[in-house]
TIROVEX-420525 format. One record per residue (C-alpha): z, x, y; residue number from 1; residue in three letters. Coordinates in steps of 0.001 Angstrom, whole numbers, plus 500000, padded with zeros to 6 digits. Layout:
NODE     c3     c1     c2   i  aa
NODE      Z      X      Y NUM ALA
...
END
This chain:
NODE     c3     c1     c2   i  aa
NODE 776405 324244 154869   1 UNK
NODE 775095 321060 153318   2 UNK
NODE 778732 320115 151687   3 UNK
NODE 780388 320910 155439   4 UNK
NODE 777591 319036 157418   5 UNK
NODE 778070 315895 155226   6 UNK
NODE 781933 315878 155789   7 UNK
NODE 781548 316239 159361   8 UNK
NODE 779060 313757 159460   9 UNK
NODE 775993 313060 161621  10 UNK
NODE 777636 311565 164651  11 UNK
NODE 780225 315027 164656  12 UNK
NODE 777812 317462 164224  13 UNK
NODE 775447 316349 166565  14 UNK
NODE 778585 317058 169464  15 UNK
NODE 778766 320409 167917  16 UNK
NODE 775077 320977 168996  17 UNK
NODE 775139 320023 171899  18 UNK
NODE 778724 321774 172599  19 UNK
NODE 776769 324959 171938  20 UNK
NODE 774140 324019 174485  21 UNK
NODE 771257 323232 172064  22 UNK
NODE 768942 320117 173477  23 UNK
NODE 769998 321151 177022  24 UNK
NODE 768681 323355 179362  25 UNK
NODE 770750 326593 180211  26 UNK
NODE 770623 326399 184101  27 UNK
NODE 768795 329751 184462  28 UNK
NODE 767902 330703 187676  29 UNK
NODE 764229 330813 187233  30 UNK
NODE 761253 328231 187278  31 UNK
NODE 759855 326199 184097  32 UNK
NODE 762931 326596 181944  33 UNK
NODE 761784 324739 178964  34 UNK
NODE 764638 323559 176420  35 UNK
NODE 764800 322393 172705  36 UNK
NODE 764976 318686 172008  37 UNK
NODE 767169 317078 169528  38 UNK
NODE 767001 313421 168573  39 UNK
NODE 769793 311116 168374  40 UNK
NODE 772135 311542 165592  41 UNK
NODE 771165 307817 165071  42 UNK
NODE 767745 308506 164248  43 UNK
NODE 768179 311454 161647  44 UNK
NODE 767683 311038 157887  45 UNK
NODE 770333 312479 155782  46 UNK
NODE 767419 315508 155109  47 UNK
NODE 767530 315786 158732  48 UNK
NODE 771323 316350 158631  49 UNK
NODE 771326 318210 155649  50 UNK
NODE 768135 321140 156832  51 UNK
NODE 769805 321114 160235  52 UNK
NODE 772840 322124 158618  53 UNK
NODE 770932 325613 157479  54 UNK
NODE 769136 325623 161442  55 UNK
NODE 765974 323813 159913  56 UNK
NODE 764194 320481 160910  57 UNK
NODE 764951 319017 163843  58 UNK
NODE 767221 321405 165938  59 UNK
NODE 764721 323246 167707  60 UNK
NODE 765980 326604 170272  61 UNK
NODE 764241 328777 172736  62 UNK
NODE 765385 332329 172355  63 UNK
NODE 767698 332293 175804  64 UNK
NODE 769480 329545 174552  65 UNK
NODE 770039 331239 171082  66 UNK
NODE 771671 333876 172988  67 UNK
NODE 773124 331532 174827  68 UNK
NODE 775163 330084 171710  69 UNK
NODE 776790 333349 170686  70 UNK
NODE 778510 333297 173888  71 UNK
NODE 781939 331555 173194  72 UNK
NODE 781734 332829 169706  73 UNK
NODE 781675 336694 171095  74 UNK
NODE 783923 335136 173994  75 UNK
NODE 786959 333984 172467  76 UNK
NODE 785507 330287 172994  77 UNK
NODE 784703 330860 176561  78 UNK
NODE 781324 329329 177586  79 UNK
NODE 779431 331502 180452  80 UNK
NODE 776179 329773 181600  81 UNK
NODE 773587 332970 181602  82 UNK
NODE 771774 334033 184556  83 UNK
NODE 769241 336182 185694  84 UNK
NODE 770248 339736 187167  85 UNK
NODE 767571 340984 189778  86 UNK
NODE 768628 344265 190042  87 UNK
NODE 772022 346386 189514  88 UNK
NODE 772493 349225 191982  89 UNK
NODE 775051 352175 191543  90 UNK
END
């Protein structure tokens, strides 16, 4: 992950974070949503680039928008934004 992060590059890879909806919040339907924060790719180290690479250092994810992020990869590259289902009735 370390060889493909550095030919990407920091300014790349930082799109492809946020294209998965990491440092953002999700939209959710529900109050206090709290979101990881990622700095600017001009502010990382190459150690930040390189342990982000491996989802370590600064990329940091709440668990909804984990799930979030396996969306367009289960989806054919289809983003949904996830939302909250009250109820389902039959």
């Amino acid at each position: 992950m370390i060889d493909i992060a550095q030919k990407v590059g920091r300014s790349l890879f930082s799109k492809y974070i946020g294209e998965f909806g990491f440092g953002t919040p999700t939209k959710i339907t529900l109050d206090g949503e709290v979101y990881g924060k990622i700095p600017s790719f001009e502010k990382w180290s190459r150690t930040d680039l390189f342990t982000a690479s491996f989802g370590q250092g600064l990329i940091t994810a709440t668990p909804l928008q984990m799930a979030a992020a396996y969306v367009p990869i289960a989806n054919g590259g289809i983003y949904f934004e996830p939302y909250i289902v009250n109820s389902i009735k039959f």
